[in-house]
N, C-alpha and C positions, 0 to 999 in steps of 0.2 A: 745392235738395237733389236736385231730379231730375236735372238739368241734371248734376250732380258725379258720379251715382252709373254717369249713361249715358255718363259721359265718361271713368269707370273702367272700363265693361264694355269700351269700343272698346277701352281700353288692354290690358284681357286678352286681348281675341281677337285684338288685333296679335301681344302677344306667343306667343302660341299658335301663328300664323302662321307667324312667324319660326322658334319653336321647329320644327313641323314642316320649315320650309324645311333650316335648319341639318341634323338628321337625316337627312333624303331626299339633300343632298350627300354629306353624312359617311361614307352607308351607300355612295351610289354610289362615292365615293372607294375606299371600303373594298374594296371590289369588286372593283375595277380593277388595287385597290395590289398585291391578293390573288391574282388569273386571270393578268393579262394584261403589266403593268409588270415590268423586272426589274431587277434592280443599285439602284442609287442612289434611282433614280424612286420604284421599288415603296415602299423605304423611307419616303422622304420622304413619298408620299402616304398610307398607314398612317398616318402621326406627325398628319399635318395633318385624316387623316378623324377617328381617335380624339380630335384635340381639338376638330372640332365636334360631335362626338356630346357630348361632356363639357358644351361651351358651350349646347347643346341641351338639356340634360337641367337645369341650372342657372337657362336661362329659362326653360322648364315649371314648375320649384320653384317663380320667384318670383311667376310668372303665379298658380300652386294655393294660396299663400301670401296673397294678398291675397284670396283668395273664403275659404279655410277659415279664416281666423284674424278675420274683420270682426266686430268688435263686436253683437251680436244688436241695436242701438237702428240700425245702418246695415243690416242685412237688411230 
């Protein structure tokens, strides 16, 4: 049982990881698409930051999801 429970915790803080990683692109993208890109570029990278902030925000859910929702007999 302990063995499961520390091999779920790795699993949230990976994805937690990730989650931050995704955002920290996303924002720089955001950034960039916003100051300094113009025409076409700017656009594209906009489109491409906002969808990893979205994919960011979806693996935080599931990451938060598996701690808030564990049955009290697995706490």
């Amino acid at each position: 049982m302990a063995a499961n429970q520390a091999s779920q915790a790795a699993t949230r803080r990976r994805r937690q990881l990730w989650a931050g990683v995704l955002a920290l692109v996303g924002l720089v993208l955001l950034i960039i698409g916003l100051t300094v890109a113009d025409g076409v570029a700017a656009w594209v990278e906009v489109v491409v930051a906002i969808l990893l902030l979205v994919t960011s925000y979806i693996v935080q859910h599931l990451a938060r999801r598996e701690t808030v929702y564990q049955s009290d007999d697995r706490r």
